[in-house]
N, C-alpha and C positions, 0 to 999 in steps of 0.2 A: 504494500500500500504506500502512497506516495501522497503524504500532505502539507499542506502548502498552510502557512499561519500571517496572517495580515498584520502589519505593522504602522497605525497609524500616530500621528504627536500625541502624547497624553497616554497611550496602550502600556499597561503595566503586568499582563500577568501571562504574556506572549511566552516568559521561559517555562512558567506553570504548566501553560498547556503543552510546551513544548516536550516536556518531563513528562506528563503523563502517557503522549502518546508514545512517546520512544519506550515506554516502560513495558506496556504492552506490545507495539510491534518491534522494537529493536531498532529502529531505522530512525533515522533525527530528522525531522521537517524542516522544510525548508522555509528561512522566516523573509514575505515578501513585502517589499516597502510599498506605500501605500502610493506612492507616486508611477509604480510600473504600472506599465498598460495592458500586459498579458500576464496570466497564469504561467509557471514554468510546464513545458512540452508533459505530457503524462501523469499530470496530477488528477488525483483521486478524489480529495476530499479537501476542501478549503473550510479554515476557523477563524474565525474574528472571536478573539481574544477579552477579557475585560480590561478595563483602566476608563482615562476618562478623555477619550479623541476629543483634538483644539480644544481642550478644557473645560467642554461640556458647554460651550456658549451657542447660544440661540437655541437648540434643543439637541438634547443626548442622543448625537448618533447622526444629526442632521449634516453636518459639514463633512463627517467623515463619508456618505452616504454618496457625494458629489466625486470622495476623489477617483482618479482615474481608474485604479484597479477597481473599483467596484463596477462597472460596466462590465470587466472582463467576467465577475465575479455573478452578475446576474447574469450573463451568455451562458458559463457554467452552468447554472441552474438551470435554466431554458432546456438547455442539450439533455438535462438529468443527473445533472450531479452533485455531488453531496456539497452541503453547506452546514454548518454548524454555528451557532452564535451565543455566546453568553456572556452574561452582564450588558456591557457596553456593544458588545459585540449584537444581541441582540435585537438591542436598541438600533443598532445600525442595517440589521435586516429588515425592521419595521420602517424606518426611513427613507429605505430603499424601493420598498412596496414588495417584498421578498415572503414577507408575513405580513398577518393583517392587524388592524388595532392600532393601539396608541398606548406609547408607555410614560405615565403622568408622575408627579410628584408623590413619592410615599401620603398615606392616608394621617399622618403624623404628621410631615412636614418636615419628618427629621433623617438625618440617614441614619440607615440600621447596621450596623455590624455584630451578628449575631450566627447564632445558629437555629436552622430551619429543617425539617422535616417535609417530606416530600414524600407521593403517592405516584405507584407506576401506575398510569390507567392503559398503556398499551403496551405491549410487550412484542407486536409484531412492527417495529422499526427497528433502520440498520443502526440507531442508539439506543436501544432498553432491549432489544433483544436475548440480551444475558440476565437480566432480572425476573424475579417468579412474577407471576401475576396478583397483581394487586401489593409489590412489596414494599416497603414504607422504608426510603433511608435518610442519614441523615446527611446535609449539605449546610455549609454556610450561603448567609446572605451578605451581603454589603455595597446596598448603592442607596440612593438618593432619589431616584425616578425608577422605579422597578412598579408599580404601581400598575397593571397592565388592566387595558379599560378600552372596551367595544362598544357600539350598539347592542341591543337586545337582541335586534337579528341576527347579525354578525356572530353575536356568541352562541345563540341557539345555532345556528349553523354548526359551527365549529365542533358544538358539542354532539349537533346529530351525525356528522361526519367524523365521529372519532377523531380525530384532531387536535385534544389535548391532552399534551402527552405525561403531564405532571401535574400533580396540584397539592399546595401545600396544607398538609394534614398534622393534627396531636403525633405522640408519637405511636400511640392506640392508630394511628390511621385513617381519623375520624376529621370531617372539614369542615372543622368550626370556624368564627371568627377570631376568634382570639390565636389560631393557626395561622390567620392570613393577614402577616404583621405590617404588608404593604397596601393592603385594601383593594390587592387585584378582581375583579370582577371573576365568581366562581372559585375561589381561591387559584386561580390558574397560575402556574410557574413557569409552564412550556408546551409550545404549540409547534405543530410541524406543519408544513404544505401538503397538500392536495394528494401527490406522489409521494408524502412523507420521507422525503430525501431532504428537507430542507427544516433544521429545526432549532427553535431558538427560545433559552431560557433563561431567568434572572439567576438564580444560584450558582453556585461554583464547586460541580463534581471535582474538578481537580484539584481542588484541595486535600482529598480526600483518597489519596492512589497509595499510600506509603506508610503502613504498621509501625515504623518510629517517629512518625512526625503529626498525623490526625485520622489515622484510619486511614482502611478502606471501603467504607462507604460507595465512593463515588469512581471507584472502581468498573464496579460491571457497565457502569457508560464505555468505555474505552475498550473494555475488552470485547463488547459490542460491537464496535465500530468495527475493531480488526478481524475480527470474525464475520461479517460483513463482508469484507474483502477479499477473505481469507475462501470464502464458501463461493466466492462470483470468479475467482479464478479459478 
């Protein structure tokens, strides 16, 4: 598997994911500056990464949305192929028109840097396909606009179309309010496209790859992916 990790001003946690997936597949991504205008030749799976691109000014994910690699990055998508987005990185597929919705100021007003609990609701995408059905793990949060908020159609949609792929629950499981510390609509955490090749969530699995540092939790995301790859060659 051959992926490719976006680099834009502000992106901070591009070694994070960079470490995760080398852990599972063995093979170090290639980290692309956000000013190139193509994908490298045979790339697999492109990640926009968390941190906070041009400083979060005008809205999270808007400016980075415009630069040049993201054109090549939504062509990717188009043709079918994988994209992954979290934190910021999500915020910038929503931006893009990549996924749908809008991702608003915390229902606080405050940023959260916590830990969160999360619900598999699908287990047949090339990212949760390593998780049981219905399993509940834990992930950190930490942004400021993570707040994810639709129309009612929009979300009915989403939800009839299987489509969301996470939602944040007790650690029973359970999707209370008091679960959904950013006041996402549904408690929703992560939603994929249509092909469900394209998916993008506020948490941060990768924090969570490495039994001496926070778990692994956030594990069977990654080993999903490569297994993924792993099963299509």
């Amino acid at each position: 598997m051959k992926a490719g990790i976006i680099l834009f001003p502000g992106t901070n946690r591009e070694r994070d994911m960079a470490l995760a997936l080398q852990r599972v597949t063995g093979a170090k991504p290639a980290i692309i500056w956000h000013g190139e205008a193509e994908l490298p030749a045979g790339t697999d799976l492109v990640v926009l990464p968390g941190g906070f691109s041009y400083g979060d000014y005008l809205r999270c994910g808007a400016m980075a949305a415009q630069s040049p690699i993201m054109r090549a990055v939504a062509a990717f998508a188009a043709r079918g192929g994988h994209v992954l987005g979290v934190c910021n990185g999500f915020q910038i597929l929503i931006e893009t028109g990549l996924l749908p919705g809008a991702l608003l100021k915390n229902a606080s007003l405050r940023f959260l840097s916590m830990d969160c609990h999360l619900k598999v609701e699908r287990t047949d995408t090339p990212f949760t396909n390593r998780f049981k059905p219905g399993a509940v793990f834990r992930s950190t949060m930490a942004h400021g606009d993570g707040n994810w908020f639709a129309s009612a159609e929009t979300a009915a949609q989403l939800e009839a179309e299987g489509r969301v792929v996470l939602r944040y629950v007790t650690p029973a499981g359970e999707a209370t309010a008091a679960a959904n510390r950013n006041g996402s609509v549904n408690n929703i955490a992560g939603i994929c496209s249509a092909n469900r090749r394209v998916m993008g969530l506020m948490p941060h699995p990768e924090n969570q790859v490495d039994p001496l540092i926070d778990g692994t939790d956030g594990l069977p995301m990654f080993e999903s992916i490569s297994a993924s790859f792993a099963t299509a060659g």
